[in-house]
C-alpha positions in Angstrom: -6.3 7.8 14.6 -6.8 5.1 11.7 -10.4 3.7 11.2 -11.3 7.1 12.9 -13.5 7.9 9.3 -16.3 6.2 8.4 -16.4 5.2 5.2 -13.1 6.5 4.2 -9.1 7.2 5.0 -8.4 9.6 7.4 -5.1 11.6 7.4 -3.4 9.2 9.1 -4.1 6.4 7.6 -3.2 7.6 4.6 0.2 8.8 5.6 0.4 5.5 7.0 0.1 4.0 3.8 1.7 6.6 1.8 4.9 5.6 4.2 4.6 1.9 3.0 4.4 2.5 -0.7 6.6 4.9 -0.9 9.2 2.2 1.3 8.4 -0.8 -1.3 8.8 1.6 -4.6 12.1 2.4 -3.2 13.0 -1.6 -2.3 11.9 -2.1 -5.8 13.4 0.6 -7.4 10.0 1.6 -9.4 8.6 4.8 -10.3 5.8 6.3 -8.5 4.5 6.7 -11.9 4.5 3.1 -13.4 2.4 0.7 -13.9 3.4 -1.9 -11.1 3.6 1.5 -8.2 -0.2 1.8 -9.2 -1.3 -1.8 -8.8 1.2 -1.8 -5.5 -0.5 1.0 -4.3 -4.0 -0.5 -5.1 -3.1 -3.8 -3.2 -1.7 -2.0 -0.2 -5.0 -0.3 0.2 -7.4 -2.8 -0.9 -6.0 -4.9 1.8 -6.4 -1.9 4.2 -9.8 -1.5 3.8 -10.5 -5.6 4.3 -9.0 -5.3 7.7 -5.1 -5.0 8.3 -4.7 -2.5 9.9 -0.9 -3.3 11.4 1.8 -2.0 9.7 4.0 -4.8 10.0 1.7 -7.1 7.9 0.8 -4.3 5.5 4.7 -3.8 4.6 4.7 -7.9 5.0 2.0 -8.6 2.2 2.7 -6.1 -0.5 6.4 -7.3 0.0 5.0 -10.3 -1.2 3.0 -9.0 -4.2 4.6 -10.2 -7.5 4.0 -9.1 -11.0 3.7 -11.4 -14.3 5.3 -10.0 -17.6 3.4 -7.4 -19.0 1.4 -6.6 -15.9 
């Protein structure tokens, strides 16, 4: 159950959120080894751990996440 440990992810959430990287790198076409799948993946659960909780929004908002040259 997500939010179920305090203070952390449980195994849940994190396949939850493994699920929704791993479905943007793949819309994107980027290696889970670059650069932008890092910062991706530090978004997805920065915004996790404010709050959203709802997958819908989570794939919605790192949809949304654009990169500058260079980042």
């Amino acid at each position: 159950m997500p939010g179920k440990y305090e203070g952390g992810l449980g195994p849940d959430d994190l396949d939850l959120l493994y699920n929704i990287l791993e479905a943007e790198l793949k819309r994107r076409r980027l290696s889970r080894d670059s650069e932008q799948a890092k910062a991706l993946a530090k978004i997805l659960i920065n915004r996790f751990k404010s709050g959203v909780k709802a997958p819908d929004e989570l794939r919605e908002y790192l949809g949304r996440a654009i990169f500058r040259r260079g980042s």
